[in-house]
DRENDO-1510 file (C-alpha; in Angstrom, 1 decimal, always signed):
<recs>
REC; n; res; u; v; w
REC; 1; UNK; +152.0; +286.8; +159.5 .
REC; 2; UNK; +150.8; +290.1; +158.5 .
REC; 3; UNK; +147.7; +290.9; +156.2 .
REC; 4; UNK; +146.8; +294.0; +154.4 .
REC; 5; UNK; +143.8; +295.9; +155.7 .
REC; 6; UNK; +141.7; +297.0; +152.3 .
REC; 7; UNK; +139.7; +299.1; +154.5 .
REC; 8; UNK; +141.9; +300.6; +156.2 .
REC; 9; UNK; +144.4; +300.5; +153.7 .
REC; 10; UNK; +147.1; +299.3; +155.9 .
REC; 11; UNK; +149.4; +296.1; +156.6 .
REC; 12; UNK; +147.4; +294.5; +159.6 .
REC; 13; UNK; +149.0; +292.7; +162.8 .
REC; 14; UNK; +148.2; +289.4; +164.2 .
REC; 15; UNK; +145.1; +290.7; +166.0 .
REC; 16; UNK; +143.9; +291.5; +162.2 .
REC; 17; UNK; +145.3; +288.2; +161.0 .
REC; 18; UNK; +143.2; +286.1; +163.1 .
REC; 19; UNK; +140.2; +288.7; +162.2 .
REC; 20; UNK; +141.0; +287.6; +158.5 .
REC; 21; UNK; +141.4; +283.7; +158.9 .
REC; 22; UNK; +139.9; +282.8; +162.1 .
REC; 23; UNK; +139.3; +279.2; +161.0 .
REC; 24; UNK; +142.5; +279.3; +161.4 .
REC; 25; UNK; +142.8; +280.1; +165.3 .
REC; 26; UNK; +139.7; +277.4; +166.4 .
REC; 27; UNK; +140.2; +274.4; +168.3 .
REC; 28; UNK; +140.4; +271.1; +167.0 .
REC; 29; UNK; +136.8; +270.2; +168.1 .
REC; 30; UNK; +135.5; +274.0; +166.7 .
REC; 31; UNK; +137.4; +272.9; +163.4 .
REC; 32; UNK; +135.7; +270.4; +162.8 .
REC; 33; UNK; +132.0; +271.7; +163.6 .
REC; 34; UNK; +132.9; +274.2; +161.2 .
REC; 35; UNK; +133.6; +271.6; +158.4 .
REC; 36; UNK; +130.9; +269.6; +159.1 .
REC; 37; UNK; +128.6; +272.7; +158.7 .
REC; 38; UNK; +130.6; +273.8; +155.9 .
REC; 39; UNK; +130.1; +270.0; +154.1 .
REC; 40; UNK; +126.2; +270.3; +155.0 .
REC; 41; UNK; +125.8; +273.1; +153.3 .
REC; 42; UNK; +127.3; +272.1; +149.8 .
REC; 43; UNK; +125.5; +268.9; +149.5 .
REC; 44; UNK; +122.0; +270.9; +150.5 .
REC; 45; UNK; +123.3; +272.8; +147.1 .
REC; 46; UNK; +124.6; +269.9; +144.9 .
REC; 47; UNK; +121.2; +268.5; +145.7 .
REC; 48; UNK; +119.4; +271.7; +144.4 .
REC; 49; UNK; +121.1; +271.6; +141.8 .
REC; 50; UNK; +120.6; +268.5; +140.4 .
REC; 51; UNK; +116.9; +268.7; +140.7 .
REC; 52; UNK; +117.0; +272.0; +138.8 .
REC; 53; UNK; +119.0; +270.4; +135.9 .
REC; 54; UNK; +117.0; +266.8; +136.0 .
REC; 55; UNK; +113.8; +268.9; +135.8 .
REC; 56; UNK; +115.3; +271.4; +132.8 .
REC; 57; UNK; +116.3; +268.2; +130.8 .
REC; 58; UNK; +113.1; +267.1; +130.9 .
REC; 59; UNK; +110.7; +269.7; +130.3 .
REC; 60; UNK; +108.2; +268.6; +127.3 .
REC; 61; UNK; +108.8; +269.7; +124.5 .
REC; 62; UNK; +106.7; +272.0; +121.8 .
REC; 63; UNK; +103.7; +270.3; +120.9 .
REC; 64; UNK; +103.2; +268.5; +117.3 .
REC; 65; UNK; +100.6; +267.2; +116.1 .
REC; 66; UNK; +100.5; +263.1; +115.1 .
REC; 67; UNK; +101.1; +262.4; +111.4 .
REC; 68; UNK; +97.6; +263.1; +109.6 .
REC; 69; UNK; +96.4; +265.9; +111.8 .
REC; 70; UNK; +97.5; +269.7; +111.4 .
REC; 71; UNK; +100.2; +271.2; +109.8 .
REC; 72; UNK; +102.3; +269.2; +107.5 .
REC; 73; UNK; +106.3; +269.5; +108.0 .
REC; 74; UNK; +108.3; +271.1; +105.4 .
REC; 75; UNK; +109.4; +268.6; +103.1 .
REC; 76; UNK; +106.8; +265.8; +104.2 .
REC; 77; UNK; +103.4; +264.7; +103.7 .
REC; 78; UNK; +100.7; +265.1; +106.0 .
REC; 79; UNK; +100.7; +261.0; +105.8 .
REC; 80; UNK; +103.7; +261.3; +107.5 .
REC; 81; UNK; +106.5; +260.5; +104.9 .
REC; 82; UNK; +109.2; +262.3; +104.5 .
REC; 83; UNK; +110.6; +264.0; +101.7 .
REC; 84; UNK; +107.4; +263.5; +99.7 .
REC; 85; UNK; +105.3; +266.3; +98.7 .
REC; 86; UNK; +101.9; +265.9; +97.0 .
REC; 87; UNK; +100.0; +268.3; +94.9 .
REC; 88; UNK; +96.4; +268.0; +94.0 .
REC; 89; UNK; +95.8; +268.4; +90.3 .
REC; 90; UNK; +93.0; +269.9; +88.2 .
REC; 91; UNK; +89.6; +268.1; +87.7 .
REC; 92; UNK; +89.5; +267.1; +84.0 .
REC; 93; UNK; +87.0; +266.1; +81.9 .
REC; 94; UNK; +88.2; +262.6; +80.5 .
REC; 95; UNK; +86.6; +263.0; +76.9 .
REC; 96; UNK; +85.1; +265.5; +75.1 .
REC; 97; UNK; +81.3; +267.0; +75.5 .
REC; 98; UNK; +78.4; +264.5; +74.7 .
REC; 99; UNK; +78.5; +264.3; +70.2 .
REC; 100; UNK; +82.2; +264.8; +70.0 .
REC; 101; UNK; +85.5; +262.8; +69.5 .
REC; 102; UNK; +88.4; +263.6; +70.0 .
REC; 103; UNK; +90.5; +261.3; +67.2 .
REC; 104; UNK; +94.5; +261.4; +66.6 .
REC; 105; UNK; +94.4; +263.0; +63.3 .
REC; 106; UNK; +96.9; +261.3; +60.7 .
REC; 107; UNK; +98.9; +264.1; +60.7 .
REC; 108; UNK; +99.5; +263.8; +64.6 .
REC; 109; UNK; +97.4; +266.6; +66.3 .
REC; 110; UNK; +94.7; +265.9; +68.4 .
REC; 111; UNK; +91.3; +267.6; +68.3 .
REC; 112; UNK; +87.7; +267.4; +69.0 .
REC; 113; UNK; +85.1; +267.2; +66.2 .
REC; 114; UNK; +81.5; +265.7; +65.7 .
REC; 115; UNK; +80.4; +262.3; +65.3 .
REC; 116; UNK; +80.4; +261.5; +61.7 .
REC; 117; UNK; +81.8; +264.1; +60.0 .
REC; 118; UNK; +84.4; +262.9; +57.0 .
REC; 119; UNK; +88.1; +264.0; +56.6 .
REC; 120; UNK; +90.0; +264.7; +53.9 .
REC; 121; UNK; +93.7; +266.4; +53.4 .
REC; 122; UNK; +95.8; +268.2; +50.5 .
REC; 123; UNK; +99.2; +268.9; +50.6 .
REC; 124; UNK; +100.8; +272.4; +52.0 .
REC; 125; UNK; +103.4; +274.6; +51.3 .
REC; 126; UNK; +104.4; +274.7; +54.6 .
REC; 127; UNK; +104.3; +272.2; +57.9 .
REC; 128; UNK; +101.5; +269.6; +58.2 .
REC; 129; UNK; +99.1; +269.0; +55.2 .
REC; 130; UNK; +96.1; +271.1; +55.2 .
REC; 131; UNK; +93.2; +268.7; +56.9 .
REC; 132; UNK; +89.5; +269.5; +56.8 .
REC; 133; UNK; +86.6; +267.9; +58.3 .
REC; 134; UNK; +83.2; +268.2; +56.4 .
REC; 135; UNK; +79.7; +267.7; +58.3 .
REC; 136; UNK; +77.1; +265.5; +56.2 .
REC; 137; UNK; +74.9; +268.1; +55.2 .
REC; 138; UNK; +77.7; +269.8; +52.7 .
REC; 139; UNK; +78.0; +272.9; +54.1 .
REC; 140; UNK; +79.3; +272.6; +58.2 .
REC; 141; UNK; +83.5; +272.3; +57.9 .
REC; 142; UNK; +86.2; +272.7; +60.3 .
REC; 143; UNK; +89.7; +273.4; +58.6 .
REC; 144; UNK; +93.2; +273.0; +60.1 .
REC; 145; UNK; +96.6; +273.8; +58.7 .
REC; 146; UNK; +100.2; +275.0; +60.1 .
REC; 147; UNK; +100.9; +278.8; +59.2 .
REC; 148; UNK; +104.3; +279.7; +57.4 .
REC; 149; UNK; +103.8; +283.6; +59.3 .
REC; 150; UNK; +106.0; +284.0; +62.7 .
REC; 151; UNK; +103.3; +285.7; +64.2 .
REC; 152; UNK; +98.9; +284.6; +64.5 .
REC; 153; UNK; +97.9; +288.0; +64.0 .
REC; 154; UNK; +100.1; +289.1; +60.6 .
REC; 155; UNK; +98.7; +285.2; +59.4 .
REC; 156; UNK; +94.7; +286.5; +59.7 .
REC; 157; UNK; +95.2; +290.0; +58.6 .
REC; 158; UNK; +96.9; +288.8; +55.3 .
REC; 159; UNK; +93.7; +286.6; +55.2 .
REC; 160; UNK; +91.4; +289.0; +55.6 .
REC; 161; UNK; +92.6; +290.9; +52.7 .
REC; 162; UNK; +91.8; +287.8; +50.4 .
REC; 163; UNK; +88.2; +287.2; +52.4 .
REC; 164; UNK; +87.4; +290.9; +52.0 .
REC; 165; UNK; +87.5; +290.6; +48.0 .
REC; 166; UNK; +84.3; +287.8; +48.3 .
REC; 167; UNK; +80.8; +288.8; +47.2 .
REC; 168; UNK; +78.1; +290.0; +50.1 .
REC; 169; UNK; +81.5; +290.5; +52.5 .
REC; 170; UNK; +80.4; +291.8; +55.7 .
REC; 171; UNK; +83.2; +292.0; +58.4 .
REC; 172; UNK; +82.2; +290.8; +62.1 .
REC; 173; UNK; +85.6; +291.9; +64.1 .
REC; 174; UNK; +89.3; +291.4; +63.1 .
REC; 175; UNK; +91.3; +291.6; +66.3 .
REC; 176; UNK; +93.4; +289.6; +69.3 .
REC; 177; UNK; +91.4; +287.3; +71.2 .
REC; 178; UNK; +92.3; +285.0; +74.4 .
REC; 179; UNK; +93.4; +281.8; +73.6 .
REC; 180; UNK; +93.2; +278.4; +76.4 .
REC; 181; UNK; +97.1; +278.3; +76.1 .
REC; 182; UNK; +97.7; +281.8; +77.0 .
REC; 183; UNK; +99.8; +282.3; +73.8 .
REC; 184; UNK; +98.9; +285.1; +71.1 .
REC; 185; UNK; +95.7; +284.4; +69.3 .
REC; 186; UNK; +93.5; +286.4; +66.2 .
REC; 187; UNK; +90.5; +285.9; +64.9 .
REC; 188; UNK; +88.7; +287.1; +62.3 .
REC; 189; UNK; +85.0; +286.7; +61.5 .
REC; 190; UNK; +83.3; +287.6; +59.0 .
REC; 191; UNK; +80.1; +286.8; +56.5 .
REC; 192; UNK; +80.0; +286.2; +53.0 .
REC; 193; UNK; +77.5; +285.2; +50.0 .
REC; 194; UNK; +80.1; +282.8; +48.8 .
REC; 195; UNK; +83.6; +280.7; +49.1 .
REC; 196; UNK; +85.9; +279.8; +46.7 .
REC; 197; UNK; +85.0; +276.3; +45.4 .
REC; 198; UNK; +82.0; +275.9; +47.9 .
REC; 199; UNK; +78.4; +275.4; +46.6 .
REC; 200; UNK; +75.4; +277.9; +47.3 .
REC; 201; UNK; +74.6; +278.2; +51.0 .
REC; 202; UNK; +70.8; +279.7; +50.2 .
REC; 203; UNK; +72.6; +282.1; +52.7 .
REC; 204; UNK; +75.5; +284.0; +53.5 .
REC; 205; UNK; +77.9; +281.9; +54.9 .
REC; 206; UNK; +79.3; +282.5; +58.4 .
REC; 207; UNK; +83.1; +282.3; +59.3 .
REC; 208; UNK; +85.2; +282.2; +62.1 .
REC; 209; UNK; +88.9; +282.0; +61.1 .
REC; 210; UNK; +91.3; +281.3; +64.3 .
REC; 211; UNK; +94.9; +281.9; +64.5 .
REC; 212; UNK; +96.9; +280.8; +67.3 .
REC; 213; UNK; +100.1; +279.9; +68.9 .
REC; 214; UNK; +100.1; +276.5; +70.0 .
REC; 215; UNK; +102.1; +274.5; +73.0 .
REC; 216; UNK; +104.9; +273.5; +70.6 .
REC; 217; UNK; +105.6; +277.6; +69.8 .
REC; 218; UNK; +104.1; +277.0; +66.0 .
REC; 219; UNK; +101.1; +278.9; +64.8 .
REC; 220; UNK; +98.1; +276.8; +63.5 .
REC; 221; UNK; +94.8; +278.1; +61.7 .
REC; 222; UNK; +90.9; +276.4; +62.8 .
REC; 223; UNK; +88.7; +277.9; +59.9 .
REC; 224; UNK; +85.2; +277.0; +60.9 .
REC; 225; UNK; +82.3; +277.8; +58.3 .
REC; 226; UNK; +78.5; +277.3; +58.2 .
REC; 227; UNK; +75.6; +278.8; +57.1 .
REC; 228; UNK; +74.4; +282.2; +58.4 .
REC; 229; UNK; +70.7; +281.9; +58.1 .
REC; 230; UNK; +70.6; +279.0; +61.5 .
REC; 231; UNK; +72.4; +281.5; +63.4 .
REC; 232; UNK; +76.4; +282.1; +64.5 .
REC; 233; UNK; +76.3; +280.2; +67.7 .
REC; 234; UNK; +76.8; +276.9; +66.2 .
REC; 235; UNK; +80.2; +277.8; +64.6 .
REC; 236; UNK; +81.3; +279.3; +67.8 .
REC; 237; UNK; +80.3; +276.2; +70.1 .
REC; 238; UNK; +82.3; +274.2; +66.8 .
REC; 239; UNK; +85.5; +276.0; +67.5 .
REC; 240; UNK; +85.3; +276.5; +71.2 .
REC; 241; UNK; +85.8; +273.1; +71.1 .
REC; 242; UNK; +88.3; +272.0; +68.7 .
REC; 243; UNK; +90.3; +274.4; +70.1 .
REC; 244; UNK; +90.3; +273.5; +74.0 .
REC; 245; UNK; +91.2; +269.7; +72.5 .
REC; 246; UNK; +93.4; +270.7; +69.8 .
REC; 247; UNK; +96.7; +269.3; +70.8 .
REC; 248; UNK; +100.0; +270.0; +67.7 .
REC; 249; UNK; +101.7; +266.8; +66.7 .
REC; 250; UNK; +104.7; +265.2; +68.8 .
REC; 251; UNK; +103.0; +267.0; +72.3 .
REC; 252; UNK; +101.3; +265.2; +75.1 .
REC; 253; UNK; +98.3; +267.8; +76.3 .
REC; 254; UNK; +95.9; +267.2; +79.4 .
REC; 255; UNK; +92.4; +266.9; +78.8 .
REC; 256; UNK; +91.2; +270.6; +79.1 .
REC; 257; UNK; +89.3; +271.7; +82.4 .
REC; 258; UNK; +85.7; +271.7; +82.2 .
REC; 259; UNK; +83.9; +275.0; +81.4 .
</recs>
């Protein structure tokens, strides 16, 4: 048979025939030495290889740390169940400051006002009826009422038009001012020697007329008055307070954070 030399690039004879397959050209006893050589060496490699692929398969794998430890899988719970994810909420004061309550109103807003003050109401044009809160000694009042205005702002500028026609008016500001819920609030406050309807103060009265937005998207007033001659920091402490409880009618609102 006759075999083609690639390096010589020629057809070979037998001489090159039994240079190309000399297995071929052993003796039966050389045969088999070769195949027993031949067999030693594949199982030394099977062997090998096995090890290698035992040993891959069971390499450890990336550490993670036991439930309660660590990082916390996505979509589980550092308390190890899955699917759960739980979010720590706000500290909140579970009443009001020391002297207040914080009564459902009648007309179904919430807000905070103190102990034993009276309440009375009169009808309104527009929205709930107008409610006011009266302190014992005559003159201390907190007023609430639904505005018919789209907008807190417009709602206190059209006031202050009527406030500025009172005797001994002395304006204080007339402008935005932040509000807890983040929606647009105005307030105007002011001084006068009297209000409509209300009895000599022996001072100027002080007033502090809030407009705001509230959770339900309407606009509500808090009118808080007093007298002028103990100071304005009363008034303010008053509507600081209704205010962070104040809650409209038909709405569920957490407790405020504590200042």
């Amino acid at each position: 048979m006759r075999v083609f030399d690639t390096e010589r690039q020629e057809w070979a004879g037998s001489r090159r025939e039994r240079l190309f397959h000399a297995e071929q050209y052993l003796d039966l006893p050389r045969q088999r030495n070769v195949l027993q050589r031949t067999s030693v060496v594949l199982a030394v490699c099977a062997v090998a290889f096995g090890t290698w692929a035992l040993a891959w398969k069971d390499e450890p794998k990336p550490y993670r740390p036991p439930a309660g430890e660590g990082t916390v899988e996505p979509g589980g719970t550092d308390d190890g169940v899955p699917g759960e994810e739980t979010t720590a909420g706000p500290t909140v004061t579970a009443s009001p400051p020391s002297g207040f309550l914080d009564p459902a109103d009648p007309e179904g807003f919430r807000i905070a006002l103190p102990e034993g003050w009276s309440r009375e109401s009169s009808p309104s044009q527009y929205g709930i009826d107008i409610v006011e809160y009266r302190a014992s000694d005559g003159l201390r009042r907190i007023q609430v009422f639904q505005l018919m205005e789209d907008s807190a702002h417009s709602s206190v500028v059209e006031a202050q038009k009527t406030a500025s026609k009172l005797d001994g008016y002395q304006e204080i500001h007339l402008e935005y001012v932040p509000d807890p819920s983040g929606n647009e609030a105005a307030e105007h406050e002011y001084t006068a020697d009297e209000l409509s309807g209300e009895p000599t103060a022996g001072s100027a009265y002080h007033v502090i007329d809030h407009r705001f937005e509230a959770a339900d998207g309407e606009n509500y007033a808090l009118i808080v008055y007093g007298a002028q001659g103990d100071g304005t920091e009363d008034e303010r402490a008053l509507l600081d307070t209704a205010r962070a409880w104040f809650c409209p009618p038909s709405m569920e609102c957490p407790a405020p954070e504590p200042s």
